[in-house]
ZAGUNU-369259 format. One record per atom (N, C-alpha, C): residue number from 1; atom name; x, y, z. Coordinates in nm, 3 decimals, decimal comma. Layout:
N
+------+------+---------+---------+---------+
: pami : kemi :       X :       Y :       Z :
+------+------+---------+---------+---------+
:  NUM :   CA :       X :       Y :       Z :
...
+------+------+---------+---------+---------+
***
This chain:
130
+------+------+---------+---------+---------+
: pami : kemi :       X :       Y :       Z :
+------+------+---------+---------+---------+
:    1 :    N :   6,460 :   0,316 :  -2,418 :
:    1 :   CA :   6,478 :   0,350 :  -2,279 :
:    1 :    C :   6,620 :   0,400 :  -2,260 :
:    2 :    N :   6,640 :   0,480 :  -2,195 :
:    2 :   CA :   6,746 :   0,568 :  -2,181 :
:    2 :    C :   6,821 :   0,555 :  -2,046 :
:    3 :    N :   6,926 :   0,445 :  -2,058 :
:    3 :   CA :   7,000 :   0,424 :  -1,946 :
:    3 :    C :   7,057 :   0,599 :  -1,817 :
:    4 :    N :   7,008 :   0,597 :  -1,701 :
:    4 :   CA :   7,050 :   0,698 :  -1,622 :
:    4 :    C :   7,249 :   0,639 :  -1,625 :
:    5 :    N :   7,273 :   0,769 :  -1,609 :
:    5 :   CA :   7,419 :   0,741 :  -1,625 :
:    5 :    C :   7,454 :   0,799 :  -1,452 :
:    6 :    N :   7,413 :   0,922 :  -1,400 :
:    6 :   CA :   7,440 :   0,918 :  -1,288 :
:    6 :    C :   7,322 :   0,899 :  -1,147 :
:    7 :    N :   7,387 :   0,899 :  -1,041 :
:    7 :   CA :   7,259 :   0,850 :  -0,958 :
:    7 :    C :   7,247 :   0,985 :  -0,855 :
:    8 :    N :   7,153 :   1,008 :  -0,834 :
:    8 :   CA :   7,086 :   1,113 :  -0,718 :
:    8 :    C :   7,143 :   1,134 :  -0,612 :
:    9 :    N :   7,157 :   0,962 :  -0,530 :
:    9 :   CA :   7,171 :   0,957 :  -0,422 :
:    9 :    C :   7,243 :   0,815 :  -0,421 :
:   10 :    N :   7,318 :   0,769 :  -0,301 :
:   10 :   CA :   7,414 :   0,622 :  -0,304 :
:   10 :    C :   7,308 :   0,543 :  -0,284 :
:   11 :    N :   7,204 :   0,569 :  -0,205 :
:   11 :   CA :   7,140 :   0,422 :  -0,196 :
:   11 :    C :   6,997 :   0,437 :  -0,140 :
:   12 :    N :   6,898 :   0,367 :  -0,174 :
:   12 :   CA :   6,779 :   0,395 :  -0,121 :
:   12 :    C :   6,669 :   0,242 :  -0,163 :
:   13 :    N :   6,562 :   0,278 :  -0,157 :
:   13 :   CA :   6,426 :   0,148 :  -0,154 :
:   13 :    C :   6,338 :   0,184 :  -0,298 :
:   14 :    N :   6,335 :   0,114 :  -0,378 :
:   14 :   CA :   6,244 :   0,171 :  -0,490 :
:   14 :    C :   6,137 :   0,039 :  -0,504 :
:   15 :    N :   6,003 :   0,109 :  -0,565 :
:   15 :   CA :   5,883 :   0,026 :  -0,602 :
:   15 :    C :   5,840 :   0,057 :  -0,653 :
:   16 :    N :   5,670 :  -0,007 :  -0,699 :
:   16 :   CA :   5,677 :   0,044 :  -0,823 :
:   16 :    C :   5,514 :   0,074 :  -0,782 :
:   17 :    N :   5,423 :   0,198 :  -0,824 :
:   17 :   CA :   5,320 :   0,199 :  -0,743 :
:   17 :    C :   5,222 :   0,196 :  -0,909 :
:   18 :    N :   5,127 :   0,101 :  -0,963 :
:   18 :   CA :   5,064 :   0,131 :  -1,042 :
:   18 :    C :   4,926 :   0,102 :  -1,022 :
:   19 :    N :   4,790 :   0,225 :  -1,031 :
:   19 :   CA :   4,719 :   0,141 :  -0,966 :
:   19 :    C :   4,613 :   0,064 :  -1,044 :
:   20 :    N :   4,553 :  -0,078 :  -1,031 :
:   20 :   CA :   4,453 :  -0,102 :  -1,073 :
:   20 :    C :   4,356 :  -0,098 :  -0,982 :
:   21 :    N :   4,234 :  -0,258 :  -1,000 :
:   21 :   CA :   4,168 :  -0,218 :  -0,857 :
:   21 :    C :   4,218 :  -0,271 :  -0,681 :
:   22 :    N :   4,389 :  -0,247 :  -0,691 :
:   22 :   CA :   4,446 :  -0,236 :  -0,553 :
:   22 :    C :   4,524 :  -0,106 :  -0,603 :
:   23 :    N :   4,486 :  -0,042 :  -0,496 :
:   23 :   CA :   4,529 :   0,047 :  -0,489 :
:   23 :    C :   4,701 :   0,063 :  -0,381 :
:   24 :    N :   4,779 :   0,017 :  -0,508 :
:   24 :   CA :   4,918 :   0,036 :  -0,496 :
:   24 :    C :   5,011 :   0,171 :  -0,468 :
:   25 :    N :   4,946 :   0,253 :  -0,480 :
:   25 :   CA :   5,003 :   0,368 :  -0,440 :
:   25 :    C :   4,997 :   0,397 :  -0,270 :
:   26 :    N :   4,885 :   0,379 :  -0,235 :
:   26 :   CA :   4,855 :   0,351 :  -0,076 :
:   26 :    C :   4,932 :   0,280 :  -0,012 :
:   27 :    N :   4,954 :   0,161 :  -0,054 :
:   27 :   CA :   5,055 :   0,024 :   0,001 :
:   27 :    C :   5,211 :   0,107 :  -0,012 :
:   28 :    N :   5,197 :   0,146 :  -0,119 :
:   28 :   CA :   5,377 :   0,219 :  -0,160 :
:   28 :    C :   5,411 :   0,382 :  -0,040 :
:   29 :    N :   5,254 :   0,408 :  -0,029 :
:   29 :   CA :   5,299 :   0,542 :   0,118 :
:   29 :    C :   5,296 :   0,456 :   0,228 :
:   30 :    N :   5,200 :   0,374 :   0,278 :
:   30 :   CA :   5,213 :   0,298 :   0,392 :
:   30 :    C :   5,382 :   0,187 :   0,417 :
:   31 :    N :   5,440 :   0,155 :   0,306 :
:   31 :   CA :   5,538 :   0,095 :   0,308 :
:   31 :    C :   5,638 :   0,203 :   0,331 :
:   32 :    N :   5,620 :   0,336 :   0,249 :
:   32 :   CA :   5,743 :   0,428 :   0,243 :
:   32 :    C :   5,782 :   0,491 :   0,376 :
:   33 :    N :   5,675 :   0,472 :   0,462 :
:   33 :   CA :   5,643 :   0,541 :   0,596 :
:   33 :    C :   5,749 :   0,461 :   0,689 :
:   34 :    N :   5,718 :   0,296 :   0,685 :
:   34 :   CA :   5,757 :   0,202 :   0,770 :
:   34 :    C :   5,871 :   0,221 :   0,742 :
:   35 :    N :   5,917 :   0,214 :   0,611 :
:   35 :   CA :   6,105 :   0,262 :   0,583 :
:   35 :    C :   6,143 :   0,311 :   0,670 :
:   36 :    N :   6,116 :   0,473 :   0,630 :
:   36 :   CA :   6,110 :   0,568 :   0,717 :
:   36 :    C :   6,141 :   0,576 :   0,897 :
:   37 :    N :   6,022 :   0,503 :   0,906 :
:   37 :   CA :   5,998 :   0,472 :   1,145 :
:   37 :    C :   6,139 :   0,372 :   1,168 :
:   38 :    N :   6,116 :   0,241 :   1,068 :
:   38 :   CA :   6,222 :   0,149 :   1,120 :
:   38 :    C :   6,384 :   0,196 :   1,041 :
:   39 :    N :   6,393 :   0,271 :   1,030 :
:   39 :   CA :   6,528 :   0,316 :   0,892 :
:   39 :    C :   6,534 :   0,438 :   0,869 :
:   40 :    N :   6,556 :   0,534 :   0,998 :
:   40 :   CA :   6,598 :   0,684 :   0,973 :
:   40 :    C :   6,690 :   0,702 :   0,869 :
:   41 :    N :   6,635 :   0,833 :   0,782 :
:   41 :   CA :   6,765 :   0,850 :   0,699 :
:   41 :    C :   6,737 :   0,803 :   0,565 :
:   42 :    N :   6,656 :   0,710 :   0,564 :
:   42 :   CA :   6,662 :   0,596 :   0,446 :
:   42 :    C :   6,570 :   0,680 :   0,287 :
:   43 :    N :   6,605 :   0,645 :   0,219 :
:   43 :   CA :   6,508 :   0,701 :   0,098 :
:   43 :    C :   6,451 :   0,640 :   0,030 :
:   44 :    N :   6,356 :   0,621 :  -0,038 :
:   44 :   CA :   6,235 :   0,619 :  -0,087 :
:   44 :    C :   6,168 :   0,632 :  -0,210 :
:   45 :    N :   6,194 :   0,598 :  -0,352 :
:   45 :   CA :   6,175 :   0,612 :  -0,465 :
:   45 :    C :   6,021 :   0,541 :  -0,516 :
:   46 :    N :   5,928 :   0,587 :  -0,609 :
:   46 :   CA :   5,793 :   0,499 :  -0,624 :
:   46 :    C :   5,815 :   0,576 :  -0,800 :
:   47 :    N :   5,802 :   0,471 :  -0,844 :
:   47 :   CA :   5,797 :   0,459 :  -1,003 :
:   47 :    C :   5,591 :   0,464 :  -1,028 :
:   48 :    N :   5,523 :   0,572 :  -1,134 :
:   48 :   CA :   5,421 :   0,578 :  -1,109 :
:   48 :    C :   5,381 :   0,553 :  -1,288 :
:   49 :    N :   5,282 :   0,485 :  -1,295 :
:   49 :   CA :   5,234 :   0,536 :  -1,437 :
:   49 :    C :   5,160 :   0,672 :  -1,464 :
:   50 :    N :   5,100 :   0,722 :  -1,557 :
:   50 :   CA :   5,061 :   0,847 :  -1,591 :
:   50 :    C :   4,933 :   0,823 :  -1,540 :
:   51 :    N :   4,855 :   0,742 :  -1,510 :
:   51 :   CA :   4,718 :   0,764 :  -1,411 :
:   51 :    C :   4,724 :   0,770 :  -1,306 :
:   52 :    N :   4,841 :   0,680 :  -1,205 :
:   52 :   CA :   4,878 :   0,707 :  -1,077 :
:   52 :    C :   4,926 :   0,796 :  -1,033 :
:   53 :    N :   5,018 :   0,862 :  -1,137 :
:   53 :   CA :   5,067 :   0,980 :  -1,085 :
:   53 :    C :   4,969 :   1,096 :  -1,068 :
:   54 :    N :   4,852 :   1,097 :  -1,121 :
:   54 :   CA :   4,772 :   1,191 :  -1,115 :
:   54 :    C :   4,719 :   1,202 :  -1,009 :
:   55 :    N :   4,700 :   1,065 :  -0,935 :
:   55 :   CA :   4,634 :   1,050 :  -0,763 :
:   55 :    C :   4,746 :   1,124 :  -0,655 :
:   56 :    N :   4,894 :   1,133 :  -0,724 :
:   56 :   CA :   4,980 :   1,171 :  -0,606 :
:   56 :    C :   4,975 :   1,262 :  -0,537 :
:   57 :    N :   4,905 :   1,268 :  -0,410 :
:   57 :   CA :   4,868 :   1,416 :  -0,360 :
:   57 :    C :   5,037 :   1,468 :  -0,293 :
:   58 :    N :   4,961 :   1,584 :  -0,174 :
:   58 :   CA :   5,134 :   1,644 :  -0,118 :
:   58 :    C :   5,150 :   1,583 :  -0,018 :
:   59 :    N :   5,038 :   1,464 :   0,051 :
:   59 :   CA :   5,095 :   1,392 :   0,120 :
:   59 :    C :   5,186 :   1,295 :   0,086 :
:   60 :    N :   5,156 :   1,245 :  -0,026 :
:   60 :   CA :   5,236 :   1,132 :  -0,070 :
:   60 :    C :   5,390 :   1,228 :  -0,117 :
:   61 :    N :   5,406 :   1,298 :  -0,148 :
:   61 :   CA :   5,548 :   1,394 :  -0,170 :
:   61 :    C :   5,647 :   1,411 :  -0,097 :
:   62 :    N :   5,516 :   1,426 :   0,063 :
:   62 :   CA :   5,596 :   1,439 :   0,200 :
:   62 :    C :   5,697 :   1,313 :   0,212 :
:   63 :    N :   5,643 :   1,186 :   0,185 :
:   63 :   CA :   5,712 :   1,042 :   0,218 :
:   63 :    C :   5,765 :   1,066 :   0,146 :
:   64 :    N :   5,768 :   1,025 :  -0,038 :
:   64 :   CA :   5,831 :   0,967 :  -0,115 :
:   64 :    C :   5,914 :   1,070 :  -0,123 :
:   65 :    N :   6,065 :   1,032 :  -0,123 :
:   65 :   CA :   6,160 :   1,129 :  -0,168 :
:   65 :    C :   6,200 :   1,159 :  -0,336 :
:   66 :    N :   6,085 :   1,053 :  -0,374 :
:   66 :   CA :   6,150 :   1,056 :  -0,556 :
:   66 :    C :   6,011 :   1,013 :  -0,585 :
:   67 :    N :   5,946 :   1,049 :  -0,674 :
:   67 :   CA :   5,854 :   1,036 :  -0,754 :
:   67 :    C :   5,830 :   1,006 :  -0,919 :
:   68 :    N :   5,889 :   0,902 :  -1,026 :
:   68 :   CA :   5,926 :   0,876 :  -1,142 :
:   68 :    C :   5,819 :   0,841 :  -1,205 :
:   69 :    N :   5,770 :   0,945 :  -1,288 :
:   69 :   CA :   5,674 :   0,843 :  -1,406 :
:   69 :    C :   5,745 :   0,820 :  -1,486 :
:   70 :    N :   5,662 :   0,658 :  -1,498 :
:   70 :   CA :   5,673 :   0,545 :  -1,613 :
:   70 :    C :   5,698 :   0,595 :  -1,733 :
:   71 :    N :   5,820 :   0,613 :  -1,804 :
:   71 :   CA :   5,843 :   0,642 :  -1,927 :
:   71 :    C :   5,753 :   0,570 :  -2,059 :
:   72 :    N :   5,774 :   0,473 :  -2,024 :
:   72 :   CA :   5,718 :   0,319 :  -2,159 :
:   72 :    C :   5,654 :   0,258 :  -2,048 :
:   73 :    N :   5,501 :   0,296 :  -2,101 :
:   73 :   CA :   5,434 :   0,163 :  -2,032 :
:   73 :    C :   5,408 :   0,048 :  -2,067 :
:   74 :    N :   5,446 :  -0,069 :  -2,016 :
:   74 :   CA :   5,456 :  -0,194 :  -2,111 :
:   74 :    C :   5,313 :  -0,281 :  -2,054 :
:   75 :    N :   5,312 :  -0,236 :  -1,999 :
:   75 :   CA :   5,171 :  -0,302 :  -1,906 :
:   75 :    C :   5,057 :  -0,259 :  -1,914 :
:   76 :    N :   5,025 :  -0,150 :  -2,009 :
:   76 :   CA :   4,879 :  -0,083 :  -1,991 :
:   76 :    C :   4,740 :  -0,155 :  -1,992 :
:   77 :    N :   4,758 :  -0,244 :  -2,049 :
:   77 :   CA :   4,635 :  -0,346 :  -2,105 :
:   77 :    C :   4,676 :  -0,459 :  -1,989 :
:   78 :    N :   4,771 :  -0,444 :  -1,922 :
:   78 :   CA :   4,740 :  -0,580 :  -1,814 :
:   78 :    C :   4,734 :  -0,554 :  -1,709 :
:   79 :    N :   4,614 :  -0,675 :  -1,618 :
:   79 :   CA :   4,624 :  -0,678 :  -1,463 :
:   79 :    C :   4,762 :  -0,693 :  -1,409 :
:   80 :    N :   4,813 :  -0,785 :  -1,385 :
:   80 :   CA :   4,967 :  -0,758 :  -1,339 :
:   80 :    C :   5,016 :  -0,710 :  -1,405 :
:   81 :    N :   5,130 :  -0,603 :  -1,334 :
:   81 :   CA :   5,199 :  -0,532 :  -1,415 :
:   81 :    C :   5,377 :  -0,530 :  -1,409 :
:   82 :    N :   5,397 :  -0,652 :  -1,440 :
:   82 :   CA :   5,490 :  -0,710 :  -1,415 :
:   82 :    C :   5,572 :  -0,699 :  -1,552 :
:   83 :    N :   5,565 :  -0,657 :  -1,665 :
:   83 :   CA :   5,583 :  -0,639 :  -1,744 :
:   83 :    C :   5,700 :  -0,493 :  -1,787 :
:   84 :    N :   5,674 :  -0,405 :  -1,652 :
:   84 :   CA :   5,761 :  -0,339 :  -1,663 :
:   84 :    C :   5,855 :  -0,307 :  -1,520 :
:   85 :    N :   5,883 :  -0,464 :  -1,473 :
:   85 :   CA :   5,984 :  -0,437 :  -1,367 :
:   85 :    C :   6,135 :  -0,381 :  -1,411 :
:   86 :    N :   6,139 :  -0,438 :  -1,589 :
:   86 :   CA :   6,319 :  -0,416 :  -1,615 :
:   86 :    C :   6,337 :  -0,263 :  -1,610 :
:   87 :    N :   6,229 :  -0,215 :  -1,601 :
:   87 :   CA :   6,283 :  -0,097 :  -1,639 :
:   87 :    C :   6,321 :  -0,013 :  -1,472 :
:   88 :    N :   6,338 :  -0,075 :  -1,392 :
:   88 :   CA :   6,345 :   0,001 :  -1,254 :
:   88 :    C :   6,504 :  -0,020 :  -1,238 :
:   89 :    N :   6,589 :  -0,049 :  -1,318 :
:   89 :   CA :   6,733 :  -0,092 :  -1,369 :
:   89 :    C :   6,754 :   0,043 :  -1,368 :
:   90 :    N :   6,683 :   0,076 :  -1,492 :
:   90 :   CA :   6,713 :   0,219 :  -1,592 :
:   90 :    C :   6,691 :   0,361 :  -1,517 :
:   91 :    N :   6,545 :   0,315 :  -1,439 :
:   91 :   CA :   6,497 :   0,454 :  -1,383 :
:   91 :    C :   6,545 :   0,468 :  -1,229 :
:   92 :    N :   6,600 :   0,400 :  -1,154 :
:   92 :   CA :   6,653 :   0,419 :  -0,999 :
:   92 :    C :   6,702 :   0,540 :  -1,009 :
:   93 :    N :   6,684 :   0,635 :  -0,899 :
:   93 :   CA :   6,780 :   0,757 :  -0,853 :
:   93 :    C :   6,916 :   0,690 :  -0,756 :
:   94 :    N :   6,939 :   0,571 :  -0,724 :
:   94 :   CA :   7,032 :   0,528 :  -0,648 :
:   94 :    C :   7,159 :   0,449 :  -0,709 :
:   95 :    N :   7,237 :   0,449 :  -0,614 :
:   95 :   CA :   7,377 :   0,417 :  -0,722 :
:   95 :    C :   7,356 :   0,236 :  -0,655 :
:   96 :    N :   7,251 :   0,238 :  -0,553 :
:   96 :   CA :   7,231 :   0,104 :  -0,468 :
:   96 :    C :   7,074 :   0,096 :  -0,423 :
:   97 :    N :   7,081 :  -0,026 :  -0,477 :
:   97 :   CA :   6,904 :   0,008 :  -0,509 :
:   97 :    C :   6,846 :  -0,101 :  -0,427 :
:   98 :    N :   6,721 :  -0,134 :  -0,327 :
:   98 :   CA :   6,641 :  -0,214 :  -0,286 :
:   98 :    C :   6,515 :  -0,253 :  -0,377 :
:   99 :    N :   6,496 :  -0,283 :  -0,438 :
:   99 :   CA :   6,390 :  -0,310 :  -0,512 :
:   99 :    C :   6,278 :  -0,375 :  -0,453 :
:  100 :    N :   6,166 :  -0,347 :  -0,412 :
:  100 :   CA :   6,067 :  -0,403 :  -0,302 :
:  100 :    C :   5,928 :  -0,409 :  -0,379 :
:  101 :    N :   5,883 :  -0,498 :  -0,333 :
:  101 :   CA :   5,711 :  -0,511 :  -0,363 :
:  101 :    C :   5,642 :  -0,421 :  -0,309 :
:  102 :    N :   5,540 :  -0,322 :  -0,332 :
:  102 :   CA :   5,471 :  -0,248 :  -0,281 :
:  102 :    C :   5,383 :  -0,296 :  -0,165 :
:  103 :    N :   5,364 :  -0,444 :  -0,110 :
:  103 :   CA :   5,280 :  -0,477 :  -0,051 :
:  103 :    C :   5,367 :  -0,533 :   0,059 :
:  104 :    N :   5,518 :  -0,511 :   0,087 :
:  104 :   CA :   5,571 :  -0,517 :   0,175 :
:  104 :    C :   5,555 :  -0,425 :   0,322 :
:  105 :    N :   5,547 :  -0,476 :   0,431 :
:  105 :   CA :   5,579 :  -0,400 :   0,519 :
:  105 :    C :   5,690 :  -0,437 :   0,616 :
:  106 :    N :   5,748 :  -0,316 :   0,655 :
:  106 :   CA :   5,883 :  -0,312 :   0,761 :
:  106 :    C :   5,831 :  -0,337 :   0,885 :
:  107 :    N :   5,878 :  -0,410 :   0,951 :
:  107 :   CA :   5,866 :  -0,398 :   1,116 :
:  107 :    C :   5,994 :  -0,389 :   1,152 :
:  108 :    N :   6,113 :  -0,376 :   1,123 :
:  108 :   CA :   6,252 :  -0,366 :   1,145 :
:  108 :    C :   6,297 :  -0,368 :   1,081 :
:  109 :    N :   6,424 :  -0,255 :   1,101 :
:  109 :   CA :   6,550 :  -0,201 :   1,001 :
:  109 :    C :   6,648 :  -0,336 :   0,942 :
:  110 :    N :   6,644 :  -0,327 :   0,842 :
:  110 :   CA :   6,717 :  -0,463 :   0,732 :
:  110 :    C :   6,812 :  -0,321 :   0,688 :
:  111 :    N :   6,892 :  -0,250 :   0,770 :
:  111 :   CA :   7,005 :  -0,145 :   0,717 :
:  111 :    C :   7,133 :  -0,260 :   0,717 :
:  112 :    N :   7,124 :  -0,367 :   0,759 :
:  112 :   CA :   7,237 :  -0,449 :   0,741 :
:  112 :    C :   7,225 :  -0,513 :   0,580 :
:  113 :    N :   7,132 :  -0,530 :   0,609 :
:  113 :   CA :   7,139 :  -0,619 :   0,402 :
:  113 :    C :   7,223 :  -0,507 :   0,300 :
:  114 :    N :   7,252 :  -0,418 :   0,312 :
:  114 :   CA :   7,318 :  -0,346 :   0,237 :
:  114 :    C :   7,472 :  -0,361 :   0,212 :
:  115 :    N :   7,534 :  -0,407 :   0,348 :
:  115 :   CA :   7,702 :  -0,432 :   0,363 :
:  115 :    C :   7,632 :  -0,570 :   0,276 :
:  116 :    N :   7,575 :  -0,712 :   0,285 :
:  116 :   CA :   7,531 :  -0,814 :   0,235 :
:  116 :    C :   7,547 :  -0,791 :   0,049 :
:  117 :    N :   7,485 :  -0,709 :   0,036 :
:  117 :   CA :   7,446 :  -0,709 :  -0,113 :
:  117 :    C :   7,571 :  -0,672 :  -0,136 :
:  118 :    N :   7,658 :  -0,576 :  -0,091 :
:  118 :   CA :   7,767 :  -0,496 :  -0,162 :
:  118 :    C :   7,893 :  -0,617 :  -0,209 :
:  119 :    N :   7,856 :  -0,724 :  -0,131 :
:  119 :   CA :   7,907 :  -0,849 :  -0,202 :
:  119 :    C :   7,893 :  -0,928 :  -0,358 :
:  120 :    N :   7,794 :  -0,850 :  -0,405 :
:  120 :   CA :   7,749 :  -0,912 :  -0,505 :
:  120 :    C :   7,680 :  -0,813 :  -0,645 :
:  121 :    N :   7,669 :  -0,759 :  -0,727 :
:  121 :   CA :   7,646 :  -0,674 :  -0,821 :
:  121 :    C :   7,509 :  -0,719 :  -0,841 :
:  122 :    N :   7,417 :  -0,818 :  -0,828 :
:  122 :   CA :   7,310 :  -0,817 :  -0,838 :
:  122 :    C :   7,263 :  -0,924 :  -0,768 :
:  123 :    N :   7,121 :  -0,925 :  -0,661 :
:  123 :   CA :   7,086 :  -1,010 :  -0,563 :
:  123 :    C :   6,944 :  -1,023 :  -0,596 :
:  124 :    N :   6,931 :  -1,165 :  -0,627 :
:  124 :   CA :   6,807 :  -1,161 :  -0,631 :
:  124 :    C :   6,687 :  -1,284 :  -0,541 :
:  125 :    N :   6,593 :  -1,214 :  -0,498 :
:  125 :   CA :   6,499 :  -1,315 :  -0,376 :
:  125 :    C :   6,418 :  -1,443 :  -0,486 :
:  126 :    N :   6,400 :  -1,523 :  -0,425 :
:  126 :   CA :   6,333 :  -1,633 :  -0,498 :
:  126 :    C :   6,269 :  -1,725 :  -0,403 :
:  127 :    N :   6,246 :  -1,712 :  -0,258 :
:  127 :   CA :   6,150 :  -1,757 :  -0,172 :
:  127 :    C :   6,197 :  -1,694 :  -0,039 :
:  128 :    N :   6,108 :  -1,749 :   0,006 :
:  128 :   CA :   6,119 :  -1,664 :   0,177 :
:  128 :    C :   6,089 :  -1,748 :   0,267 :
:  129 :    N :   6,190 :  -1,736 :   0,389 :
:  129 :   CA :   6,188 :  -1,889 :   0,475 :
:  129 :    C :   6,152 :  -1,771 :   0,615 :
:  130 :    N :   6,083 :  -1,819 :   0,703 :
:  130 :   CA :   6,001 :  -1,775 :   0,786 :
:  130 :    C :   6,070 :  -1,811 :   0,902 :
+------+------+---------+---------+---------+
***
């Protein structure tokens, strides 16, 4: 895997859309959208494997501002595909990255968590208090 040395853009939302039978690419335009309504401005990255990417129509182009197929698929033979999150390190177009579950949705702009993170070189979630 081939570390990116420079970044596209300073900062944006990346996920990872692969589909089995949920169709994760859907969840990843419906999520990229909500970015979008609650977070003018904001960008939008979806990491695809080589079968998903084949579903990507020009609607989905319109949202996603970055479109990356999966270099090394490490997951091909598995239901979760969790197997190739490290590599969203390597492949980000952003110099500041959100890393999100595809099955997230926005109802309001979190443009503040960004001054938050810039505290810290790497942040990571491990439960969620309601």
């Amino acid at each position: 895997m081939q570390r990116i040395t420079s970044h596209s853009a300073q900062q944006g939302f990346l996920t990872f859309a692969q589909n089995t039978e949920v169709d994760y690419l859907q969840l990843a335009y419906v999520q990229a959208m909500a970015v979008k309504l609650t977070m003018p401005g904001s960008q939008y990255a979806v990491i695809v494997d080589k079968q998903t990417l084949a579903q990507v129509s020009d609607s989905h182009r319109q949202v996603f501002d970055y479109v990356i197929e999966l270099p090394e698929d490490h997951a091909e033979d598995e239901h979760w595909k969790l197997s190739n999150e490290w590599q969203a390190f390597y492949l980000t177009p952003f110099k500041e990255t959100i890393k999100l579950e595809s099955d997230l949705v926005f109802t309001r702009s979190i443009d503040h968590w960004w001054t938050a993170f810039r505290l810290r070189d790497l942040v990571l979630s491990i439960g969620c208090n309601l």
